[in-house]
Backbone as CSV, one residue per row, in Angstrom:
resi,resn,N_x,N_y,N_z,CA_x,CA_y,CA_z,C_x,C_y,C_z
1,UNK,-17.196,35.466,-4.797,-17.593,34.493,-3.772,-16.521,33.424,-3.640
2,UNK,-16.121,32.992,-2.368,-15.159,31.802,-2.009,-15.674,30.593,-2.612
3,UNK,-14.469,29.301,-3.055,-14.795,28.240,-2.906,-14.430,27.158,-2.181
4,UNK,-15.392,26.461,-1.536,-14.963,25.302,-0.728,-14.609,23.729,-1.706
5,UNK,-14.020,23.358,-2.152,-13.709,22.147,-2.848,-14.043,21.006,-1.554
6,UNK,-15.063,19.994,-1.923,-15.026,18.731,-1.102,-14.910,17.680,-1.917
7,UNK,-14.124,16.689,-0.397,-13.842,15.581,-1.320,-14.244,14.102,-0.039
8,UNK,-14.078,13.172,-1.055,-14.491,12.055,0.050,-12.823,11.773,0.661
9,UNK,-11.997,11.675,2.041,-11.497,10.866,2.985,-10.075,12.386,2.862
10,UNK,-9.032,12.084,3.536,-8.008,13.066,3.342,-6.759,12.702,2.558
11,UNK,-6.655,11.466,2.049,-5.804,10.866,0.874,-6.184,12.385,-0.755
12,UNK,-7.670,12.178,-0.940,-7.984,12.964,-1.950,-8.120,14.162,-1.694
13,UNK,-8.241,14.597,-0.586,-8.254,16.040,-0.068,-6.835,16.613,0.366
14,UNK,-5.390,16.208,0.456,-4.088,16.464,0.086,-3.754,16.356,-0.794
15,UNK,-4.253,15.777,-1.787,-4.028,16.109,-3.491,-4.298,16.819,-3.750
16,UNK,-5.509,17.280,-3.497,-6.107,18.499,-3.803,-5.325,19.715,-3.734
17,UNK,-5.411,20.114,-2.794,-4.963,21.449,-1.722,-3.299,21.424,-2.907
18,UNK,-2.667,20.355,-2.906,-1.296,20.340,-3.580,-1.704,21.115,-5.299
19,UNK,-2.546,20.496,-5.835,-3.106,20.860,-6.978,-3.516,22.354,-7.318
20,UNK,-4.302,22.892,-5.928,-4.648,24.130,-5.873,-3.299,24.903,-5.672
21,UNK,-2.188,24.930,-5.367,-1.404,25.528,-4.494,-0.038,25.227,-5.856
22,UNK,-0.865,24.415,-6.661,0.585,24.902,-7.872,-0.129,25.567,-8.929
23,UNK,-1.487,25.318,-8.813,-2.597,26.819,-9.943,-2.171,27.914,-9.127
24,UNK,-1.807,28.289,-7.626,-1.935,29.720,-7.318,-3.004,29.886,-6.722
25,UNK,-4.319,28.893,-6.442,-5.466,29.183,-6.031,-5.453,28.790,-4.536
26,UNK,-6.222,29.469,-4.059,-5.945,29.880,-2.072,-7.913,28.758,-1.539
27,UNK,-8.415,28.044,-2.531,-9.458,27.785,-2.231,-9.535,27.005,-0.932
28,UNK,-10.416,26.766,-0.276,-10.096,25.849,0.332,-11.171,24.207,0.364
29,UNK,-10.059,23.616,1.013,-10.338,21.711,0.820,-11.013,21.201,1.845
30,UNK,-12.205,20.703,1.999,-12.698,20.025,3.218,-13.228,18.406,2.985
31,UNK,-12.198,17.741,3.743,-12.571,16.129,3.777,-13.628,15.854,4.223
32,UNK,-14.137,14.792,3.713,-15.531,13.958,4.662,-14.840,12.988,4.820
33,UNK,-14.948,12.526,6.007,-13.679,11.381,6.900,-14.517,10.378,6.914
34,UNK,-15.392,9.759,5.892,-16.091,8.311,6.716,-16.655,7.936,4.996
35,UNK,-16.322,6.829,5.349,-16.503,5.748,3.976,-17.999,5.166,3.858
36,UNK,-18.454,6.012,3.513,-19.897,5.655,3.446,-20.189,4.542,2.229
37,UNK,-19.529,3.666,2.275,-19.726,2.315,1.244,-19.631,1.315,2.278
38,UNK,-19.002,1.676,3.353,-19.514,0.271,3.845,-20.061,0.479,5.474
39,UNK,-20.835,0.058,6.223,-21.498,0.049,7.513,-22.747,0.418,7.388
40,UNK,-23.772,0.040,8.547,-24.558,1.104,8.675,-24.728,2.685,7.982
41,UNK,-26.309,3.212,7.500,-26.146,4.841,7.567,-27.522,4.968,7.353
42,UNK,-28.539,4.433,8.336,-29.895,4.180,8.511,-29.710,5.815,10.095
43,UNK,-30.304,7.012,9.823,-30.150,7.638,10.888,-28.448,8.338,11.028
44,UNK,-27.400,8.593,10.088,-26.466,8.609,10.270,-26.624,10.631,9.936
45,UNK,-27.636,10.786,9.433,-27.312,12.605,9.405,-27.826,13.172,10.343
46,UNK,-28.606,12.173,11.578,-29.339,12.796,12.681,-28.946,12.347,13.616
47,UNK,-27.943,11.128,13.609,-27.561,10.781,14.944,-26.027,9.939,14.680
48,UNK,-24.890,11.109,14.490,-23.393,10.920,13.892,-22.916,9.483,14.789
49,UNK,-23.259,9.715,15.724,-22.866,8.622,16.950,-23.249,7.290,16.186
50,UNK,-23.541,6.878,15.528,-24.128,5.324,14.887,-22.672,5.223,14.163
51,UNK,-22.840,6.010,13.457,-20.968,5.898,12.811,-19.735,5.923,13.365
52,UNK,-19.922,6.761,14.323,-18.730,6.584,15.177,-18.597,5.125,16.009
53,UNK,-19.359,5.061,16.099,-19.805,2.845,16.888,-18.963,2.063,16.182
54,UNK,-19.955,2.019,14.744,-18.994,0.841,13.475,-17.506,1.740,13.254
55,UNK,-17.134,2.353,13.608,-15.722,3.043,13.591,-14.991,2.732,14.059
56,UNK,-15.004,2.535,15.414,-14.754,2.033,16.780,-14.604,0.780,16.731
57,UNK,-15.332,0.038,16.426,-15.593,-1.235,15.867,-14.369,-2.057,15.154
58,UNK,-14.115,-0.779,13.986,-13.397,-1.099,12.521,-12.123,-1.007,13.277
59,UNK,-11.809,-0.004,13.970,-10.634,0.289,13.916,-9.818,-0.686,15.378
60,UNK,-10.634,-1.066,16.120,-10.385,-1.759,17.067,-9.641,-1.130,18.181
61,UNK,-9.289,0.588,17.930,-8.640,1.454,18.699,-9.847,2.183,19.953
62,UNK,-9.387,1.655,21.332,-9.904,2.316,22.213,-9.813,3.461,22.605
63,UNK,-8.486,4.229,22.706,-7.990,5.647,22.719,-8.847,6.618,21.851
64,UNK,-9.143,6.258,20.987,-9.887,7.306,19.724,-11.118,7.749,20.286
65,UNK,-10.891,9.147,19.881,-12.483,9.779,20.621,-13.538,9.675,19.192
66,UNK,-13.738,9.056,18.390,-14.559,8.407,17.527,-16.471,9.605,17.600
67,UNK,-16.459,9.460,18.844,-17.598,10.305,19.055,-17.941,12.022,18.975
68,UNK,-16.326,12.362,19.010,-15.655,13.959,19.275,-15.519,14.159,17.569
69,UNK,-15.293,13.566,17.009,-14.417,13.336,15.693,-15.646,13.543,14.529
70,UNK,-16.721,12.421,14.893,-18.148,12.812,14.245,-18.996,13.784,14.609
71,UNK,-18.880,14.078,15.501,-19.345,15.223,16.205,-19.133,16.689,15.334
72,UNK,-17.505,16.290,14.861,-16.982,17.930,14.454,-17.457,17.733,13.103
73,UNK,-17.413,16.775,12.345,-17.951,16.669,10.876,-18.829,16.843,11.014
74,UNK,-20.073,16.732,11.479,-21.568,16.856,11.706,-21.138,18.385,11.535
75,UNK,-20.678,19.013,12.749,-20.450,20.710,12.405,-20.054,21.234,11.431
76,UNK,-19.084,20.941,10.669,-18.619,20.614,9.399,-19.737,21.201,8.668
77,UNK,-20.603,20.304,8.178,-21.943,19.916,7.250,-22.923,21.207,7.626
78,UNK,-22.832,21.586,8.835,-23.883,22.282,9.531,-22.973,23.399,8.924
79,UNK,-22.489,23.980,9.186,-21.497,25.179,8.862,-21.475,25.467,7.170
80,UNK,-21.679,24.368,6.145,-21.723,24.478,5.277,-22.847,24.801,4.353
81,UNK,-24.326,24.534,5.021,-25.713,24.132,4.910,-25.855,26.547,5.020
82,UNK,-24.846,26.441,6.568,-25.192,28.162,6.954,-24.218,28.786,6.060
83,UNK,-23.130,28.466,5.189,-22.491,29.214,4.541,-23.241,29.887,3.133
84,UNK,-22.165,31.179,2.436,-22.431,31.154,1.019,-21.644,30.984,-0.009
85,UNK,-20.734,29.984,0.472,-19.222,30.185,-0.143,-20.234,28.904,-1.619
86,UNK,-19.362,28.584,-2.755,-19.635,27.705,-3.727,-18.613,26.543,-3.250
87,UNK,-19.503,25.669,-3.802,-19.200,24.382,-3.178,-19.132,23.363,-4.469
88,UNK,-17.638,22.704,-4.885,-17.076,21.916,-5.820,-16.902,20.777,-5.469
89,UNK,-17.654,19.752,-5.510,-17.938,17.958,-4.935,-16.897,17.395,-5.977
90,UNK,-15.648,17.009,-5.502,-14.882,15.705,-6.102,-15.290,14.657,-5.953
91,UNK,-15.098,13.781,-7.315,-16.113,12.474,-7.244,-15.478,11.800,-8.101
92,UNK,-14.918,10.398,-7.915,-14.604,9.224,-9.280,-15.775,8.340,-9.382
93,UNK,-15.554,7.180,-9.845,-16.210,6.161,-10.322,-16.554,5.149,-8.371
94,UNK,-16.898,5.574,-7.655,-16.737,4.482,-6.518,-17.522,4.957,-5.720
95,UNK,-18.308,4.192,-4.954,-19.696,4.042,-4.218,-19.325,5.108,-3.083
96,UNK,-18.053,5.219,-2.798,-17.882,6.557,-1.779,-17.692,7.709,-1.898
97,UNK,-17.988,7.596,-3.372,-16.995,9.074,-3.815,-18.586,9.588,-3.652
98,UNK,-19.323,8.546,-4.541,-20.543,8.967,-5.004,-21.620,8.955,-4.030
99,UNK,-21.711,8.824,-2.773,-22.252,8.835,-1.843,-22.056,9.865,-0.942
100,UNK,-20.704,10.249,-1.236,-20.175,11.800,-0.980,-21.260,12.471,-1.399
101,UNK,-21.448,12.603,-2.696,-21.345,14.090,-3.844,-23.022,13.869,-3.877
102,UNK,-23.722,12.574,-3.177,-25.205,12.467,-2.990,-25.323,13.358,-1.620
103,UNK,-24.799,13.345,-0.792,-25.378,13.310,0.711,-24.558,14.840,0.417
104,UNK,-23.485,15.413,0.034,-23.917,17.396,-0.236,-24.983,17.500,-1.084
105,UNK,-25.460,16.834,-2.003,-26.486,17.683,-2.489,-27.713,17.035,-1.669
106,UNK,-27.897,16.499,-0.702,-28.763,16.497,0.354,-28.783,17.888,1.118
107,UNK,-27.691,17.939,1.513,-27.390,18.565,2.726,-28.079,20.213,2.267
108,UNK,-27.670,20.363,0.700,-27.232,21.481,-0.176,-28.797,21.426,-1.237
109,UNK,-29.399,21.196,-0.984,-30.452,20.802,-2.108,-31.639,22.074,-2.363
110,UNK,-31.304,22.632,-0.817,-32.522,23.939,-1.174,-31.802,25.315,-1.410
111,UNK,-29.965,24.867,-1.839,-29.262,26.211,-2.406,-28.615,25.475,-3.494
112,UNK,-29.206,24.889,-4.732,-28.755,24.185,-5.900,-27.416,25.431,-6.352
113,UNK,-27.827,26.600,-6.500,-27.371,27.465,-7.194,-25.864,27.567,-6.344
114,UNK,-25.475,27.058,-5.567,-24.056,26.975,-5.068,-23.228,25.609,-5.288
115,UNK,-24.146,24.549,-5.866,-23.553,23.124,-6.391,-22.938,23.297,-7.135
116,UNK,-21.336,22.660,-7.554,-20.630,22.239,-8.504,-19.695,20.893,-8.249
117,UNK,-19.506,20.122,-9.589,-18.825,18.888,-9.584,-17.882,18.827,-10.595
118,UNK,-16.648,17.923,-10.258,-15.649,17.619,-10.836,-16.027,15.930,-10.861
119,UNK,-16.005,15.466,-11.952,-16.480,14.045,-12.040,-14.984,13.543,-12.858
120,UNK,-14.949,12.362,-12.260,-13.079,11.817,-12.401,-13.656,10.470,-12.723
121,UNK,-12.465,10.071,-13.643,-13.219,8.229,-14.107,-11.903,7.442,-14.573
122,UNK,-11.675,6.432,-14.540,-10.329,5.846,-14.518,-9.624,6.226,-16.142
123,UNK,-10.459,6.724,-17.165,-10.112,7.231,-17.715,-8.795,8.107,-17.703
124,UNK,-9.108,9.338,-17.134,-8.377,10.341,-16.262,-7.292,9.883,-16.194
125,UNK,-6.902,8.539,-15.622,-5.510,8.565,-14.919,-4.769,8.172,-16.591
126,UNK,-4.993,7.693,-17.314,-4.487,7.569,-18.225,-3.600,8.589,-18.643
127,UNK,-1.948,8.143,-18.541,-0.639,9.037,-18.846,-0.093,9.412,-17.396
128,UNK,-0.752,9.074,-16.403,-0.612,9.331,-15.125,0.802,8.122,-14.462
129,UNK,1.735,8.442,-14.454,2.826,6.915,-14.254,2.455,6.543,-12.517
130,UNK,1.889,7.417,-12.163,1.652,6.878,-10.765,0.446,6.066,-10.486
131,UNK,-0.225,6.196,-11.128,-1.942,5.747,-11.516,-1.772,3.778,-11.212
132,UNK,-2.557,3.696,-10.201,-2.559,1.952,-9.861,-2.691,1.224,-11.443
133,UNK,-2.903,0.127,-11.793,-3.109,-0.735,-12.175,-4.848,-0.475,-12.497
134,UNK,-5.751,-0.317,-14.280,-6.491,-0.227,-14.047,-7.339,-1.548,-13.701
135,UNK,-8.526,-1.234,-12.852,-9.015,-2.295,-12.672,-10.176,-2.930,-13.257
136,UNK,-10.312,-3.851,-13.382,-11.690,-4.537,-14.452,-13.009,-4.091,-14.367
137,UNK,-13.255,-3.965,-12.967,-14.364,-3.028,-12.532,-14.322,-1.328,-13.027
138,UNK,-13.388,-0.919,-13.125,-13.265,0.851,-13.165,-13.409,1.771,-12.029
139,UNK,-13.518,0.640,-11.086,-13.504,1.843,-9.751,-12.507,2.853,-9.457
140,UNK,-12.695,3.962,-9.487,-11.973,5.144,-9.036,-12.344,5.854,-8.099
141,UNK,-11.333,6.257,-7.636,-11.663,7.651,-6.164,-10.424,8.176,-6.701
142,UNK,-11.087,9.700,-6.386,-10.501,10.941,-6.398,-8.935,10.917,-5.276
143,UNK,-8.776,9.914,-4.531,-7.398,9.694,-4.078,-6.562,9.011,-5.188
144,UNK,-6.669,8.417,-5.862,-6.151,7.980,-6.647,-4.843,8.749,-7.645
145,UNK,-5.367,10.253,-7.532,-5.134,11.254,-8.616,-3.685,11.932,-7.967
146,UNK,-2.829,11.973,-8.847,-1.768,13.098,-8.521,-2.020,14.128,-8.434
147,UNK,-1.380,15.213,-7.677,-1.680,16.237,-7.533,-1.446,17.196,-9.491
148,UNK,-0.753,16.699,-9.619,-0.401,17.353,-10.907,-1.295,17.168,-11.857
149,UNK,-2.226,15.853,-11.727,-3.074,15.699,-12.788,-4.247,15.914,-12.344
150,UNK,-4.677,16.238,-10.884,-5.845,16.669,-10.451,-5.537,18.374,-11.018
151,UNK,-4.658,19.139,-11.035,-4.326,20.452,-11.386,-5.408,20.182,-13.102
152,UNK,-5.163,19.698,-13.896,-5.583,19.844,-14.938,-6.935,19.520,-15.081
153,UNK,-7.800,19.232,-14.187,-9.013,18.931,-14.292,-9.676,19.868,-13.216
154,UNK,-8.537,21.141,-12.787,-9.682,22.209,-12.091,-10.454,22.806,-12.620
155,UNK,-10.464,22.903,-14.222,-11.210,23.913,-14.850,-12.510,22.816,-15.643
156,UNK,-12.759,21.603,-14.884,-13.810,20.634,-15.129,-14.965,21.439,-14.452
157,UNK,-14.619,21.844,-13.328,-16.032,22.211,-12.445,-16.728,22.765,-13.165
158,UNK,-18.060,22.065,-12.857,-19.186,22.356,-13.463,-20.503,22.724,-12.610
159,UNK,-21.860,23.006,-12.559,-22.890,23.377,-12.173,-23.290,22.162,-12.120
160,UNK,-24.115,21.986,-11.075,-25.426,20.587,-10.813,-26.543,20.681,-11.055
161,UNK,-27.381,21.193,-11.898,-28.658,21.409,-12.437,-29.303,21.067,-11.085
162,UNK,-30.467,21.822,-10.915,-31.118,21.740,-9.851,-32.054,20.858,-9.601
163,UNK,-32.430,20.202,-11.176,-33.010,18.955,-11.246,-32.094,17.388,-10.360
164,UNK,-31.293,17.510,-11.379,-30.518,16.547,-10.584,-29.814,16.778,-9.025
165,UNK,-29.797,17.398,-8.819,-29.451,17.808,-7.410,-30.411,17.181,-6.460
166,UNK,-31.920,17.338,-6.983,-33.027,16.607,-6.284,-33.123,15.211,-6.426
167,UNK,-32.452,14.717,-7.187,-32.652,13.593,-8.005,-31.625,12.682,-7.055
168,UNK,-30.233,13.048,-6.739,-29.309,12.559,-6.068,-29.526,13.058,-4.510
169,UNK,-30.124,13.988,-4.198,-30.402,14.148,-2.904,-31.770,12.639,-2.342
170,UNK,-32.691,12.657,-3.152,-33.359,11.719,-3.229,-32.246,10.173,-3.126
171,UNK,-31.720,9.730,-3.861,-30.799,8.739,-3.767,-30.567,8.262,-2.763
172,UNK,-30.133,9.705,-1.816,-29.317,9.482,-0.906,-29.977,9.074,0.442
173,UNK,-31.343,9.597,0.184,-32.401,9.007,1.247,-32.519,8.153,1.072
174,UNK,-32.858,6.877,-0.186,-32.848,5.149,-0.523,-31.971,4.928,0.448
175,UNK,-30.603,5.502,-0.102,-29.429,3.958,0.428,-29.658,3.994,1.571
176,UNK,-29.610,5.018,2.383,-30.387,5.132,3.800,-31.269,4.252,4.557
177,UNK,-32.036,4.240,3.829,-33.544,3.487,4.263,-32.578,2.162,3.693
178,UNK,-32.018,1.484,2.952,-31.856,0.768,2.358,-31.110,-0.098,3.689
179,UNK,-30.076,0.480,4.181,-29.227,0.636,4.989,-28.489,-1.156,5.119
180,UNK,-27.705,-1.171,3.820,-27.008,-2.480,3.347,-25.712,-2.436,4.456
181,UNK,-24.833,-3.269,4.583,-23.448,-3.272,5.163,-22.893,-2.880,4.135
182,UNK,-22.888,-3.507,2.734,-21.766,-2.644,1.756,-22.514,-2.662,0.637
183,UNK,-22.110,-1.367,0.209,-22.741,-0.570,-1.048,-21.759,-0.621,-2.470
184,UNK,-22.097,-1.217,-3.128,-21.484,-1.366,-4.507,-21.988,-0.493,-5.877
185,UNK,-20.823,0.086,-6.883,-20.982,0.734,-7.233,-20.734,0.336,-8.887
186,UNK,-22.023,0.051,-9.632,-21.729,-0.068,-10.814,-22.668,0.056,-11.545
187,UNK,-22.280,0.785,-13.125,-23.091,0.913,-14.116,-23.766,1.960,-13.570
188,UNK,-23.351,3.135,-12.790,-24.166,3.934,-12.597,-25.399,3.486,-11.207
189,UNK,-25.162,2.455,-10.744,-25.945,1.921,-9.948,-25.308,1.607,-8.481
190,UNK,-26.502,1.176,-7.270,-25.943,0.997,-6.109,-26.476,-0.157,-5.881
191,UNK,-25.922,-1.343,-5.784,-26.644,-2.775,-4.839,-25.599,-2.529,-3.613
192,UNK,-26.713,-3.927,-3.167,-26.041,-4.042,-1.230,-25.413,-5.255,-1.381
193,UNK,-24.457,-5.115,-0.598,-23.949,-6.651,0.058,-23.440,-6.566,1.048
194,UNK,-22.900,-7.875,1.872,-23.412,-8.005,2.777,-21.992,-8.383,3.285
195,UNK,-20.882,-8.046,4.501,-19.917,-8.537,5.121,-19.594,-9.603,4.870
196,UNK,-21.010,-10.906,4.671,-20.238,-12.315,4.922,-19.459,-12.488,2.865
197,UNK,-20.181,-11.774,2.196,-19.718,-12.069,0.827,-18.244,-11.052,0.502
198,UNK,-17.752,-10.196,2.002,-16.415,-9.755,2.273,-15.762,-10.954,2.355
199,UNK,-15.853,-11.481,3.373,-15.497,-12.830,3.802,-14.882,-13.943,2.829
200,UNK,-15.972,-14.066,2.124,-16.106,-15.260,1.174,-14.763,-14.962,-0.083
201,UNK,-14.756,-13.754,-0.199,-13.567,-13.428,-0.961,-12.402,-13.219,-0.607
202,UNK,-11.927,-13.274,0.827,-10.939,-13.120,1.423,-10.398,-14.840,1.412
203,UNK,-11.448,-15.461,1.824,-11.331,-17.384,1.521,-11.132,-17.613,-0.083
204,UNK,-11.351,-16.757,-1.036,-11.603,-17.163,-1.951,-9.654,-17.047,-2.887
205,UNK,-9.316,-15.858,-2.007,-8.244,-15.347,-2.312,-6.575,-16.073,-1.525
206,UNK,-7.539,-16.686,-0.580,-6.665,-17.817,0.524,-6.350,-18.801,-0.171
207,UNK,-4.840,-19.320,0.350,-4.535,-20.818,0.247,-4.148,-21.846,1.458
208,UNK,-4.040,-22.704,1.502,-4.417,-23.477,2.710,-2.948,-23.255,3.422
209,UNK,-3.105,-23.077,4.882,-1.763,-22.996,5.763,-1.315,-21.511,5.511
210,UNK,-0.140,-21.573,6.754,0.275,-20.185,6.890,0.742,-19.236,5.359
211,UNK,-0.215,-17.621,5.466,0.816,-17.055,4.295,0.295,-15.705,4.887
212,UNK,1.108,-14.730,3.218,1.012,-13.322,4.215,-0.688,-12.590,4.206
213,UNK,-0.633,-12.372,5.015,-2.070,-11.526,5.587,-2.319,-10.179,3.900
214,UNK,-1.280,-9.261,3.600,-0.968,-8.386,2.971,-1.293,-9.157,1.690
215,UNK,-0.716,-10.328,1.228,-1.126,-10.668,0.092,-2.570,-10.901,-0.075
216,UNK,-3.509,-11.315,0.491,-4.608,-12.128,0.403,-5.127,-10.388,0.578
217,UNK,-5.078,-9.575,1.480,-6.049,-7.987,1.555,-5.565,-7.622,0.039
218,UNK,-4.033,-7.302,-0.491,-4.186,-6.911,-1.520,-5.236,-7.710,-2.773
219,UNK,-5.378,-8.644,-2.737,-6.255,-9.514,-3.566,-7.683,-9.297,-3.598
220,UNK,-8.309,-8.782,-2.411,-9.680,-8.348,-2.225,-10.001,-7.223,-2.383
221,UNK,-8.512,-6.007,-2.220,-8.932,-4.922,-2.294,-8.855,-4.384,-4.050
222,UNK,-7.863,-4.890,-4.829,-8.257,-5.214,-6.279,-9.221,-5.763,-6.942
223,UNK,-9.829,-6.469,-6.416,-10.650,-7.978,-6.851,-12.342,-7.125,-8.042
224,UNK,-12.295,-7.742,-8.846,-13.587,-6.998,-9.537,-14.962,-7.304,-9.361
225,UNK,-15.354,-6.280,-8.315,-16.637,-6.657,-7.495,-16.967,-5.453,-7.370
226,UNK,-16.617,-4.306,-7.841,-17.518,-2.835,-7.553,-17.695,-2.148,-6.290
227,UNK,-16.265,-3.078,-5.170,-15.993,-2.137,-3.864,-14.392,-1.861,-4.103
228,UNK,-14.189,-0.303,-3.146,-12.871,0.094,-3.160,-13.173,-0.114,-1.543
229,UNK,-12.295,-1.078,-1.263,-12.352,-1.596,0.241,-11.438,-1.583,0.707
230,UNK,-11.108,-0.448,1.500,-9.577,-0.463,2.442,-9.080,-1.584,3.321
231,UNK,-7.594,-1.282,2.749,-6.855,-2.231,4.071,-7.433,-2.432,5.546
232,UNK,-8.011,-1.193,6.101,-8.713,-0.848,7.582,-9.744,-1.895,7.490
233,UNK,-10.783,-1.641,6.275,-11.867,-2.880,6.409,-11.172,-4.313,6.402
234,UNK,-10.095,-4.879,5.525,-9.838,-6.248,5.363,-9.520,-6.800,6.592
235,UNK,-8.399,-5.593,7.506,-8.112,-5.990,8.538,-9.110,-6.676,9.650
236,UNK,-10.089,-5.912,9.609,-11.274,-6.033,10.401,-12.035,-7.085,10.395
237,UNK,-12.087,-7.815,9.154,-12.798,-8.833,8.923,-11.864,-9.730,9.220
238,UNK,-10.493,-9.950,8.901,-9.572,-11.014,9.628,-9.689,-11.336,11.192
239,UNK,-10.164,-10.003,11.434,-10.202,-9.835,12.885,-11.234,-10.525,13.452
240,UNK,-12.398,-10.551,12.989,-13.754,-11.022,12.856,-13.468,-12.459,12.518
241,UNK,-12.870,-12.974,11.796,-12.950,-14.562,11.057,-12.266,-14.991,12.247
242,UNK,-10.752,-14.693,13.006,-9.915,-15.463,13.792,-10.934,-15.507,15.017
243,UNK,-11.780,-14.246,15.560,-12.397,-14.424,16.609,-13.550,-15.051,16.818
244,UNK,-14.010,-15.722,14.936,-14.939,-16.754,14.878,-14.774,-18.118,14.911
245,UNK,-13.085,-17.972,14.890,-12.516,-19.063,15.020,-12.161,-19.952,13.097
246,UNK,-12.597,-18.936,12.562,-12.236,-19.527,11.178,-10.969,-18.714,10.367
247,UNK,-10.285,-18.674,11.029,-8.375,-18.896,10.672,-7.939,-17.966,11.838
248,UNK,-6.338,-18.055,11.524,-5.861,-17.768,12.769,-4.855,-16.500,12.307
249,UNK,-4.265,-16.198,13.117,-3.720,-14.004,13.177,-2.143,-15.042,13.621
250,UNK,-1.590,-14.210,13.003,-0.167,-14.345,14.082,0.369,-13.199,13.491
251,UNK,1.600,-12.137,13.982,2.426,-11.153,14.025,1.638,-9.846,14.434
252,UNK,2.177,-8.878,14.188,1.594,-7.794,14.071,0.559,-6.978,13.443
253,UNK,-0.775,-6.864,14.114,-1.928,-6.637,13.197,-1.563,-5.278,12.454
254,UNK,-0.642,-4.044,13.037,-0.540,-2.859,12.369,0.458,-3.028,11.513
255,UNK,1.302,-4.164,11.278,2.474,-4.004,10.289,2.140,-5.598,9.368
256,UNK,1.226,-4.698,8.182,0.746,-5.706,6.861,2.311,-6.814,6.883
257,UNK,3.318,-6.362,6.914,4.689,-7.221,6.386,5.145,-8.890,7.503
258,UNK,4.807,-7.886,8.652,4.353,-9.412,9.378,3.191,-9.884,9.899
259,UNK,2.216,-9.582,9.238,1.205,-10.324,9.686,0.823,-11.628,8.797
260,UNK,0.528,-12.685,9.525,0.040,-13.751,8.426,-1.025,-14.519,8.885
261,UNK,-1.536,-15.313,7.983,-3.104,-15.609,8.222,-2.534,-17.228,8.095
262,UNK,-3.467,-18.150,8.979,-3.529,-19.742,8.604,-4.744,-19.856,8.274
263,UNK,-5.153,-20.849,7.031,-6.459,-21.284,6.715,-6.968,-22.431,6.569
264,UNK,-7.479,-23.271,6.463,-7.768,-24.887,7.194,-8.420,-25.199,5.631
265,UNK,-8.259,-26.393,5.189,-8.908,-26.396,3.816,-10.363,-26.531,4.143
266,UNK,-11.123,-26.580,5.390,-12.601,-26.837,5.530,-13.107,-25.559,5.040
267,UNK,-12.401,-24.233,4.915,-13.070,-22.792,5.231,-12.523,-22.345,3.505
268,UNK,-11.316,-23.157,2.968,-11.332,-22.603,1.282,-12.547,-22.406,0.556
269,UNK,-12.956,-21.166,-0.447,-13.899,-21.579,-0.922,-13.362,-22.689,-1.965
270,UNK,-14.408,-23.382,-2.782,-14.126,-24.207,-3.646,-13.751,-23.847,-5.286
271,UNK,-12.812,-24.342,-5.967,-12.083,-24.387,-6.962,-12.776,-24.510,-8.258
């Protein structure tokens, strides 16, 4: 029987495929393209279009067919639900990985007997010279991983007991219903929070008057709070603060190197 390896975004799903392809193995890699840690996902497996909105949103790009794009992942999922190939969920330590590897064994819950997982933890990168900086929190995603050292953890895959399969398919209906703006990932656990406490750490990471935009995102997207929050999100919220009128944009929003932020000492948080 074939295997399909999934992974959360296409950063970790080109590692992959690189990994497979120096074992000799022809498997194949399928991304899930949407960061399910932060937006809406109240209605998001019955009606893809809610995600494609906050997408649209995030990315501030009008050209993007956003709606065509969720559309084909939805088929994706559907195609996978009708397959019989075995199915290997990549997963680290981070609310997206793990929101991934919940919502296949949703999808996948009444064919347990085709579940398998590769579970990755900042551990892992250890000896890895490419491996970020670990972080205080331990958040990991499966992008993180070299291809060379994802190679050595192909023979991790394991079976999902069919218990737990129900157990995390269940999960995955909470956060749902739960339906937080951002999902945090720690101790084995999921709390919500909320955009404006994005915010508050982007001020928190600010100093008063013009500086670089890139420094202050790198600061939030490290920061030990139990989100792996892309550059795409920080941007967005800058985007959001200047058009609230609480600091100001100057250079180029697509090139981190000149963009810079002004901040007024009324909007610092406090010291």
């Amino acid at each position: 029987m074939s295997t399909i390896h999934i992974t959360n975004g296409d950063v970790a799903a080109e590692s992959l495929r690189k990994a497979l392809e120096q074992a000799g193995r022809t498997d194949a890699v399928l991304p899930l393209r949407d960061d399910l840690a932060v937006g809406p996902l109240r209605g998001v497996d019955e009606t893809p279009h809610m995600r494609a909105n906050f997408w649209r949103r995030v990315s501030g790009d009008t050209t993007r067919d956003f709606v065509a794009e969720f559309d084909g992942q939805a088929d994706v999922l559907d195609a996978l639900v009708r397959g019989t190939s075995h199915v290997v969920v990549w997963h680290g330590q981070s609310a997206a990985d793990q929101l991934t590897l919940r919502r296949v064994c949703f999808y996948l819950r009444e064919m347990p007997h085709r579940l398998n997982e590769v579970h990755l933890s900042i551990d892992d990168l250890t000896g890895d010279a490419s491996a970020p900086l670990r972080r205080p929190d331990r958040a990991t995603s499966v992008g993180m991983f070299s291809p060379d050292l994802l190679q050595q953890y192909l023979s991790r895959a394991a079976p999902i007991s069919a218990l737990r399969i129900g157990s995390l398919a269940l999960e995955w209906q909470e956060v749902k219903l739960a339906d937080a703006e951002l999902r945090r990932w720690r101790g084995n656990t999921y709390t919500s929070g909320t955009f404006e406490e994005l915010d508050a750490l982007i001020f928190e990471n600010a100093v008063e008057g013009w500086q670089s935009a890139g420094r202050v995102a790198a600061s939030v997207m490290v920061a030990d709070n139990g989100l792996l929050i892309s550059d795409a999100i920080v941007l967005w919220r800058l985007r959001e603060l200047a058009a609230a009128g609480q600091l100001q944009l100057r250079g180029n929003a697509d090139m981190w190197r000149s963009l810079e932020i002004n901040v007024t000492p009324t909007n610092l948080s406090p010291a």
